[in-house]
C-alpha positions as a Python dict, from the first residue, in 0.01 Angstrom:
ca = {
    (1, 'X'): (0, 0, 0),
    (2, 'X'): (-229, 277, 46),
    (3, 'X'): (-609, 321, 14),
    (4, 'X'): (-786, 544, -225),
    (5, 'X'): (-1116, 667, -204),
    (6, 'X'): (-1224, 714, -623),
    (7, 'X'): (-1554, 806, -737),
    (8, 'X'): (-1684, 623, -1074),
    (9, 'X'): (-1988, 670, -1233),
    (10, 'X'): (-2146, 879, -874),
    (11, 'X'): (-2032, 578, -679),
    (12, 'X'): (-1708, 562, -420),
    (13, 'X'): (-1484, 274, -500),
    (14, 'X'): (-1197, 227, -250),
    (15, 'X'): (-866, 104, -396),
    (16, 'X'): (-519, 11, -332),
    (17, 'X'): (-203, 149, -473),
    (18, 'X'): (168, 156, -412),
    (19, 'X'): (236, 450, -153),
    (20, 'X'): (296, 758, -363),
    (21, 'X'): (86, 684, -641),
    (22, 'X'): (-293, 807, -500),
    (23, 'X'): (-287, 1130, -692),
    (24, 'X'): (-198, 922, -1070),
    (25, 'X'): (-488, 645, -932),
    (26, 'X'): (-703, 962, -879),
    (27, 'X'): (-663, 1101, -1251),
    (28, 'X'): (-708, 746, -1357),
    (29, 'X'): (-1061, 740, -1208),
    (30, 'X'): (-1147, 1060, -1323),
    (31, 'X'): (-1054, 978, -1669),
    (32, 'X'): (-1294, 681, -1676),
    (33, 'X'): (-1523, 878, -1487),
    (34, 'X'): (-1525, 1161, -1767),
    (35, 'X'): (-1534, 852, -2029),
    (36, 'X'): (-1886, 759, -1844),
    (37, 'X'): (-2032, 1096, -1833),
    (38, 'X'): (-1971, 1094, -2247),
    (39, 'X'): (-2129, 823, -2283),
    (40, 'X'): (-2411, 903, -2063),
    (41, 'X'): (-2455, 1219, -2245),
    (42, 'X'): (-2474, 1024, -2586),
    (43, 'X'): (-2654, 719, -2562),
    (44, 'X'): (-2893, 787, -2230),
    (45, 'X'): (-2855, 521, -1908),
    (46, 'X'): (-2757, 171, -2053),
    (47, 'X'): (-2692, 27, -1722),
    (48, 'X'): (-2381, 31, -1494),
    (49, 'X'): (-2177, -293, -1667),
    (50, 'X'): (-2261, -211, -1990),
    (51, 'X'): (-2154, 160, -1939),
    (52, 'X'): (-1799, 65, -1791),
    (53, 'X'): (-1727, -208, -2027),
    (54, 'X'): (-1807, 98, -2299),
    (55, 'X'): (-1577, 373, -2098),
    (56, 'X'): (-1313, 99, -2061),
    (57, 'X'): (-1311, 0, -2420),
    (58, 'X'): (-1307, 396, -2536),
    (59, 'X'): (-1013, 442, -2325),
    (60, 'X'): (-829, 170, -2425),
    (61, 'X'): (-907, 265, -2792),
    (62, 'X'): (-737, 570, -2702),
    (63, 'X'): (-456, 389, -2572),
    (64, 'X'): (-412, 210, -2853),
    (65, 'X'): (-387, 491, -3102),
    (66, 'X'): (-136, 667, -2838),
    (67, 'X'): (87, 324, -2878),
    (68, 'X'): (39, 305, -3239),
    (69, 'X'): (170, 683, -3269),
    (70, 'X'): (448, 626, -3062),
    (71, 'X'): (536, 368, -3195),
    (72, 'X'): (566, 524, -3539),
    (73, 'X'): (740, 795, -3396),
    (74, 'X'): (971, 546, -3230),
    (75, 'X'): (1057, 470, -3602),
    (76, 'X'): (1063, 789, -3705),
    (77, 'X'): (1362, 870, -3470),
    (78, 'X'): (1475, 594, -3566),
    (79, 'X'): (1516, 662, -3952),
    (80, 'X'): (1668, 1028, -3853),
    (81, 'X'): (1917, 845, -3640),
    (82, 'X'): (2025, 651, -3950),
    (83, 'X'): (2036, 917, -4151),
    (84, 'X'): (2223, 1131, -3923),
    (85, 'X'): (2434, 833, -3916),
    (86, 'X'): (2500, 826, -4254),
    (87, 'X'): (2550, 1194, -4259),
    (88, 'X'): (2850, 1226, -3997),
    (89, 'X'): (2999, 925, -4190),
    (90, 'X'): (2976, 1069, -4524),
    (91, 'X'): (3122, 1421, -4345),
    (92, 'X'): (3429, 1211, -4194),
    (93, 'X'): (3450, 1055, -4579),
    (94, 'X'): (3464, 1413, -4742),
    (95, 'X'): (3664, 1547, -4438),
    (96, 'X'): (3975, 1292, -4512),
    (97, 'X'): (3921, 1295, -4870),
    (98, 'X'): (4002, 1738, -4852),
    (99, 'X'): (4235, 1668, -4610),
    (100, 'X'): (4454, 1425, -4855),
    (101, 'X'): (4388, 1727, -5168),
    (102, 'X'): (4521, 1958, -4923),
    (103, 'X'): (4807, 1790, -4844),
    (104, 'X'): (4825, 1701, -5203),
    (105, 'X'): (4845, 2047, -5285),
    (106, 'X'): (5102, 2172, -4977),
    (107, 'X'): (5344, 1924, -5095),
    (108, 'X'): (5286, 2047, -5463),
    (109, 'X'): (5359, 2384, -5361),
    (110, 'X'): (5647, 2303, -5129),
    (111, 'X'): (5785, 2167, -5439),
    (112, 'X'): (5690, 2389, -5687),
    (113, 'X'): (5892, 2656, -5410),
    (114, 'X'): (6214, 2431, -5384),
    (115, 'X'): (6179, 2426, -5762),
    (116, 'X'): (6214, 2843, -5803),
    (117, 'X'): (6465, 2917, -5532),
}
């Protein structure tokens, strides 16, 4: 585990993290910490809890619309999947159906050709 130095809100925090994952833990911190400085800018000082609890419910509100559009993008890929599904199928249908015509038609001809020699 390593130890990160973050700043939140002008104050240090220092937190642990898996090795290798200090820069992401930084961006995470400076996301809240740019959630704070909104607020701050918008409502005035409201005190330190109260301001958190406000960043961390903005950013999960955020989070939540980012699920709920991947998640109906999830079923939008889904849909084209079925459709492409359907698509290939109804190719391979139309594929053997012109395949039997033609071979309809060769063995006309070869017939119609044993017929005039």
């Amino acid at each position: 585990m390593a130890n990160v130095v973050v700043s939140v809100a002008d104050r240090p925090y220092t937190m642990q993290c898996p090795d290798g994952e200090e820069d992401h833990l930084r961006e995470l911190a400076s996301l809240l910490d740019a959630e704070i400085v909104r607020i701050k800018q918008s409502v005035g000082s409201i005190g330190d809890i109260r301001l958190l609890v406000m960043s961390g419910l903005m950013v999960a509100d955020r989070l939540s619309e980012a699920i709920r559009k991947i998640e109906s993008l999830e079923d939008q890929i889904k849909g084209l999947r079925e459709s492409r599904n359907q698509a290939q199928a109804q190719t391979k249908d139309m594929e053997a159906k012109f395949a039997a015509r033609l071979e309809s038609a060769s063995a006309r001809l070869e017939s119609i050709a044993k017929a005039m020699k």
